[in-house]
C-alpha positions in Angstrom: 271.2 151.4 177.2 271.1 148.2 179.8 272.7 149.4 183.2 272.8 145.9 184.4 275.9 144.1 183.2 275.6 140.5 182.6 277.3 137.9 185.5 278.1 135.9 181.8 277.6 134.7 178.3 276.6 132.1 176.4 275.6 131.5 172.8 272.2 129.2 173.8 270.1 129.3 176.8 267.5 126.2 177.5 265.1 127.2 179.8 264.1 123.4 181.7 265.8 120.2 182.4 263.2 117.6 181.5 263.3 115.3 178.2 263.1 118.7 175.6 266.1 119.7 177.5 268.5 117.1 178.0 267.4 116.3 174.3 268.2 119.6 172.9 271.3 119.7 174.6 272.6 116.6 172.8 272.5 118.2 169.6 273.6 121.8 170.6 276.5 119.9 172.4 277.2 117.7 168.8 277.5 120.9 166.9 280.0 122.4 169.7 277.5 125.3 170.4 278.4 127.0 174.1 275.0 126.2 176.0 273.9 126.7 179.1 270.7 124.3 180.5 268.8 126.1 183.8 266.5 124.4 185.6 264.6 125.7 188.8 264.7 121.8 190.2 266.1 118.8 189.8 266.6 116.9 186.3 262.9 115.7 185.2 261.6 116.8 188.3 258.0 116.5 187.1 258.8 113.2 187.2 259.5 112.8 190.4 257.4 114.9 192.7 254.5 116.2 190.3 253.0 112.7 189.4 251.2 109.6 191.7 253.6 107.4 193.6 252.4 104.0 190.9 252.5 106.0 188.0 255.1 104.1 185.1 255.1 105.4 181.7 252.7 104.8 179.0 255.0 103.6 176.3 257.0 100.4 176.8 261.2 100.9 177.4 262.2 99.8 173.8 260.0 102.6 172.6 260.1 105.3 175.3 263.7 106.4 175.3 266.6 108.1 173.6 268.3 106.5 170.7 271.4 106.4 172.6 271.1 105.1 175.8 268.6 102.1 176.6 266.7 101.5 180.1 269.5 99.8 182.0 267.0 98.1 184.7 263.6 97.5 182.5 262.4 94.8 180.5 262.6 96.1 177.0 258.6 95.2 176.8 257.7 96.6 180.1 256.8 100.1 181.3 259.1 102.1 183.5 258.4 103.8 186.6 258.6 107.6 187.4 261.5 107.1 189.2 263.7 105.3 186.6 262.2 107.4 183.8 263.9 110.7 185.7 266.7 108.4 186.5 267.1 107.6 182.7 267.0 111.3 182.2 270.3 111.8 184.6 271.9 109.5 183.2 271.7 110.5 180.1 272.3 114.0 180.8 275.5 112.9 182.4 276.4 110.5 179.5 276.3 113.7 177.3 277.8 116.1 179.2 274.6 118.0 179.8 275.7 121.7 181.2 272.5 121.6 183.3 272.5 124.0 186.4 269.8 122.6 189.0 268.1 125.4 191.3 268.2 128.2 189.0 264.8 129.7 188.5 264.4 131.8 185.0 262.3 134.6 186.5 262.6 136.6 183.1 263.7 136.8 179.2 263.7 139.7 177.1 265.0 141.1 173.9 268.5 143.4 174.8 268.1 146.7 174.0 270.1 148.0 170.8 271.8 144.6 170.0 270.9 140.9 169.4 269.7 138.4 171.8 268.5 138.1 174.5 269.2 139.2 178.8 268.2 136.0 180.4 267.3 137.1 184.3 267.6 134.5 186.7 267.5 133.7 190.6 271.3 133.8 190.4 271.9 136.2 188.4 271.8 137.7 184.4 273.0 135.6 181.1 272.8 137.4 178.4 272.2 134.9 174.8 271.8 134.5 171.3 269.3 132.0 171.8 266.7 131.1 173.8 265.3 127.4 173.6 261.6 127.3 176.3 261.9 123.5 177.0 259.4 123.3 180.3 257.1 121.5 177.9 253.1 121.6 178.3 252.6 120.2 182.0 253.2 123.7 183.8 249.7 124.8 185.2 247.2 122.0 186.9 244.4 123.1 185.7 241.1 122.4 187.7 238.1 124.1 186.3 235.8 126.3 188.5 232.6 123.9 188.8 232.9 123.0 192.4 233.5 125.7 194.8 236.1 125.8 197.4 234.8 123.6 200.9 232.2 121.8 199.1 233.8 118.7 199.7 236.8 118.2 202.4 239.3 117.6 199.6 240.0 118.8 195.8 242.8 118.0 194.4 244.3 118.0 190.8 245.9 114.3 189.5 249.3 116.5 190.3 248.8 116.6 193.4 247.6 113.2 193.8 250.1 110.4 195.3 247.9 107.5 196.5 245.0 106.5 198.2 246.0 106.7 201.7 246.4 110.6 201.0 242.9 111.3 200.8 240.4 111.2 203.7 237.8 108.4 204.1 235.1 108.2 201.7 233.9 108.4 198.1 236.2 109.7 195.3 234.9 111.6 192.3 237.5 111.2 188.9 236.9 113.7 186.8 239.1 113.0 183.3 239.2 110.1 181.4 242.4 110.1 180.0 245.4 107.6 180.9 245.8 110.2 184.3 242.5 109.8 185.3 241.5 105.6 184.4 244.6 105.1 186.2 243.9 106.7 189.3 240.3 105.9 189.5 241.4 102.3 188.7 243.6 102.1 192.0 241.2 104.1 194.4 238.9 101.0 193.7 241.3 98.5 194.4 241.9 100.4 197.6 238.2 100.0 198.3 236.7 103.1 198.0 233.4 103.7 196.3 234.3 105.2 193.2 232.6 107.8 190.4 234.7 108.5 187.0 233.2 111.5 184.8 234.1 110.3 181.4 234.5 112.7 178.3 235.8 112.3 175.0 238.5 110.4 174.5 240.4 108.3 172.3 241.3 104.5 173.6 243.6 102.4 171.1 244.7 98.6 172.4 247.6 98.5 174.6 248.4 95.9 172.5 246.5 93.9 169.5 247.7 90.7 167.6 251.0 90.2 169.4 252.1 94.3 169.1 252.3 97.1 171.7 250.0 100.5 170.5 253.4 102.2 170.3 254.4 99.8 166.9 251.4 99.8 165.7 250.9 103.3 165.8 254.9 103.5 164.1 253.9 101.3 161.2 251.0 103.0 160.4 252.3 106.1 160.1 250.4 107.5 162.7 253.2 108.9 165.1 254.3 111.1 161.9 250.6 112.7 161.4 252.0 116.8 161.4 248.1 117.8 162.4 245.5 116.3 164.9 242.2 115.3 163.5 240.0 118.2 163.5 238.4 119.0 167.0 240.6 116.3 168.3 243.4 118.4 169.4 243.1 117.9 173.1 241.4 114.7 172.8 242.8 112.6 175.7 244.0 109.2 174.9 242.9 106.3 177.6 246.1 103.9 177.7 248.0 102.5 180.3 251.3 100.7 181.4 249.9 99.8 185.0 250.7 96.3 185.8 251.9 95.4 182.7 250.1 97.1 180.5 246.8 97.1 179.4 243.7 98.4 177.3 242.0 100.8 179.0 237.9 99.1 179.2 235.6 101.5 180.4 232.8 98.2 180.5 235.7 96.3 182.7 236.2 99.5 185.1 232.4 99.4 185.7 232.6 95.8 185.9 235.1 96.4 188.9 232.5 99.0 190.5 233.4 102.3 189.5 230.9 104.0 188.7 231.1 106.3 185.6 229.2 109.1 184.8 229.3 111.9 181.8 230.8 115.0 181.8 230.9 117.4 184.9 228.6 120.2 184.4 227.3 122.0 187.3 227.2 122.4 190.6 224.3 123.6 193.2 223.3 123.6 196.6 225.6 120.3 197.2 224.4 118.3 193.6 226.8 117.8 191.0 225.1 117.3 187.5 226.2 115.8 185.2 225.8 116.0 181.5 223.9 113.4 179.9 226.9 112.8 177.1 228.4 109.1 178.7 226.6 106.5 176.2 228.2 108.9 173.1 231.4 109.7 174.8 232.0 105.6 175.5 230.3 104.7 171.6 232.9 107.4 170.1 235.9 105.8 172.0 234.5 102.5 171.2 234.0 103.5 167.2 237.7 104.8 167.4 239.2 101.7 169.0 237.4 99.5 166.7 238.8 101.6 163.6 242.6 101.1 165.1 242.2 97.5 165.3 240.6 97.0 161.1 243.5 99.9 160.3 246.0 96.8 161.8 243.9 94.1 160.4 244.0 95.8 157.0 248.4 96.8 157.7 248.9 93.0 158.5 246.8 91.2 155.2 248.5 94.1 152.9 252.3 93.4 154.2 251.5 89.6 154.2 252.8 89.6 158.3 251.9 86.2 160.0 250.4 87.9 163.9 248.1 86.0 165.7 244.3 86.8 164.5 242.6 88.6 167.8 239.0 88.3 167.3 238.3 88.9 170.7 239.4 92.0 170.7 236.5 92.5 168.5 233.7 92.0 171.1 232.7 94.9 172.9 230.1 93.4 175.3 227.0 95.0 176.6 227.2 98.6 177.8 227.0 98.5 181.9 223.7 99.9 183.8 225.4 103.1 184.7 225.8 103.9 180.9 222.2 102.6 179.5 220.9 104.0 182.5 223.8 107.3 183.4 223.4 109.2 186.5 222.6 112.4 186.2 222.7 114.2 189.1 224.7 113.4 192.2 224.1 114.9 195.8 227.9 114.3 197.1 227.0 114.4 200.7 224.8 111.8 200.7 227.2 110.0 198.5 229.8 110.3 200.9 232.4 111.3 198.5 235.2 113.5 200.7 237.2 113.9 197.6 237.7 114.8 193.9 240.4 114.4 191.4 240.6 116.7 188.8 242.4 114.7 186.2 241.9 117.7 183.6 245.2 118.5 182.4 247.7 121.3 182.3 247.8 124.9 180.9 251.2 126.4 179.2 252.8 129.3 181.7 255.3 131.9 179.4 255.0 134.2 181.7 258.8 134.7 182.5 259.2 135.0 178.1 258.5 138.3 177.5 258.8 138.4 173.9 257.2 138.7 170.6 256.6 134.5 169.8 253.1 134.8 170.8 250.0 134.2 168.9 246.7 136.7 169.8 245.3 134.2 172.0 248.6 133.8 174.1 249.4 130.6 172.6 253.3 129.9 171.3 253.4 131.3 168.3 256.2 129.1 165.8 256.5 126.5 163.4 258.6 122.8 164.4 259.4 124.8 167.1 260.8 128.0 165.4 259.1 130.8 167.1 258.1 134.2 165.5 260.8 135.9 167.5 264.0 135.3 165.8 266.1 133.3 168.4 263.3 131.7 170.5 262.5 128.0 170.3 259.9 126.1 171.5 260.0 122.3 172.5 258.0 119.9 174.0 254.9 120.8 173.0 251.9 118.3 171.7 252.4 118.0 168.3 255.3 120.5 167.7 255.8 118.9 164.7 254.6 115.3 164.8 252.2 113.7 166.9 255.2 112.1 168.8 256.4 115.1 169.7 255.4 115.2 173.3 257.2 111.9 173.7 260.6 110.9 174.7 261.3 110.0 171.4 259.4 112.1 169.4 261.0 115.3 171.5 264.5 114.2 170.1 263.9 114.2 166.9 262.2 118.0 167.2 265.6 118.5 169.2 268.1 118.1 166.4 265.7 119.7 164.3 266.0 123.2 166.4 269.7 122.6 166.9 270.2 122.3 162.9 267.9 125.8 162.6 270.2 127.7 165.3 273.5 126.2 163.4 272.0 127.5 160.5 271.3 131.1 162.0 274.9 131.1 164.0 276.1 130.8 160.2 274.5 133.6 158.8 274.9 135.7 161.7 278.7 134.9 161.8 279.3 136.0 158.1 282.2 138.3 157.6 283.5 138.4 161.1 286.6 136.7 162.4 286.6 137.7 166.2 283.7 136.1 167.3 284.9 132.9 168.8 282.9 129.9 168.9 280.7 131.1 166.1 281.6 129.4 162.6 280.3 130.9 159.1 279.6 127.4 157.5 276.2 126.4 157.8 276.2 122.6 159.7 273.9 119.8 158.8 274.3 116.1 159.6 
């Protein structure tokens, strides 16, 4: 028996106002399902404060948005900032009538006892629900591994936490991540002047664009945004793309070219050396091998479909592989370096701990399928590749929001057979 009687109720609760949740809102809200959309900050609030002050999204505006609502103040072929992305994201959450309630911090969610759904336990007070829909997405925990201990160097910081140059004290930086996060970041300490060192790993690194085409069409057209599973051992691959200044391809040969200086994957620490293993020739041939691959794939899509696109052959020529990869460094004593500071660009780690429920698999990893947990009633959204490999985009995360909408219409009509005083609840199963 629950002694604790709810402050209300509401059919759905969405745990996070970023894209999942504005998205999933949409839907719920198109089917007339009472919802209720908590977040502990501001709408897209990642996007403001958790992310460098130059940072613009990876994906042009025609491509990197909700069907219904273009960027009012970007060129449909440029990249947004941070800022206008979570701006996009108020404005469409007012455009649709989001219910979202800003400061409320979901400290808890468990099964009730003796009924259905769930008691929701928040900073303000109880909700108890039918559904729960986890929206925070995958960026919830930096996560910085433990190589280099504590006072080592003056500063560590992960790219989170990063804002701009003039944030970090005098000096060399280290860059450790290759991915769009970490190219970026190294790529404006530089232009700042600092002496810079980038630890490369694996890493994919398509064309910003090739033959006229942004990555994002290309990647529509060849099916690739609809691939349901990642290439095996490539599930946390990072991809090296970026919309700074305009948009271009990521060239680890140009970055060196520029003077940072890149090195393989972090490895060890001791006595004030970093080592580093000797993996940066392979990691750059393997991002080369895939690039090269991306551009035949379009070569082969354009001569099939007859499409008249520029030839690039240029884009063919690699160039010669810079000193610091025929010849990597090894070993690196940071003091005599000068380096003050490293950037752990090394992504995120999922946080659930507030969902204390059975939609977990043994390793502690969200247990569902397109987002249908194993717990009856819990959703997940998103996640990389919830269904699709565009599901951790703004657009991609739509299209897995209707989907989990249509699954909890289609519950709400099962669960609503023969009864007549539950209001709000219909017994027809909806599909649009």
């Amino acid at each position: 028996m629950e002694a604790e009687v709810p402050s209300e109720e509401t059919e759905v609760v969405v745990v996070g106002a970023g894209q999942a949740g504005v998205a999933v809102s949409e839907h719920l809200g198109a089917h007339g399902i009472p919802h209720i959309v908590l977040e502990r900050h501001r709408i897209a609030e990642r996007w403001r404060s958790e992310r460098w002050d130059s940072l613009v999204a990876n994906g042009p505006a025609w491509h990197d948005r909700f069907p219904g609502l273009e960027f009012a103040d970007v060129d449909p072929d440029g990249f947004a900032s941070k800022e206008q992305v979570a701006d996009y994201l108020v404005a469409y959450a007012e455009k649709i009538g989001a219910p979202v309630r800003s400061g409320v911090e979901v400290t808890s969610v468990r099964k009730r006892a003796s009924r259905s759904g769930f008691r929701v336990e928040t900073s303000e007070g109880s909700i108890d629900a039918r559904f729960v829909v986890a929206a925070t997405g995958p960026f919830q925990r930096p996560v910085i591994p433990p190589v280099v201990p504590d006072g080592a160097v003056p500063v560590q910081i992960h790219s989170s936490g990063y804002r701009n140059p003039g944030q970090l004290p005098e000096g060399a930086v280290l860059v450790v991540g290759a991915g769009s996060s970490g190219v970026q970041i190294a790529d404006e300490l530089r232009r700042s002047g600092r002496r810079v060192f980038l630890s490369v790993g694996p890493h994919d690194r398509p064309p910003r664009q090739y033959r006229g085409r942004d990555f994002c069409w290309w990647l529509g057209v060849l099916g690739i945004w609809d691939a349901q599973t990642p290439p095996q051992g490539a599930e946390h691959v990072t991809i090296a793309v970026s919309g700074a200044r305009g948009g271009h391809t990521v060239d680890f040969r140009a970055l060196a070219g520029t003077g940072v200086e890149l090195v393989g994957m972090t490895a060890s620490y001791e006595d004030g050396v970093l080592r580093f293993a000797p993996d940066l020739a392979t990691n750059i041939a393997l991002g080369d091998d895939k690039y090269l691959a991306f551009l035949a794939a379009a070569d082969a899509y354009v001569e099939r479909n007859g499409l008249d696109l520029p030839e690039e052959p240029e884009a063919h020529v690699l160039g010669p592989d810079p000193d610091c990869v025929s010849s990597p460094l090894l070993e690196l004593d940071l003091a005599g370096a000068g380096v003050t500071s490293i950037v752990w660009a090394t992504g995120f780690a999922t946080d659930y701990s507030w969902l204390q429920v059975d939609a977990f698999d043994e390793k502690g990893r969200p247990d569902h399928r397109r987002g249908v947990s194993s717990e009856p009633g819990v959703y997940f959204l998103g996640l990389p590749w919830l269904s699709r490999r565009g599901s951790s985009f703004i657009w991609g995360v739509w299209h897995d929001a209707r989907y989990v909408a249509d699954h909890i219409v289609t519950r709400r009509g099962y669960l609503a057979y023969g009864t007549t005083d539950r209001p709000g609840l219909v017994p027809a199963v909806q599909n649009d």
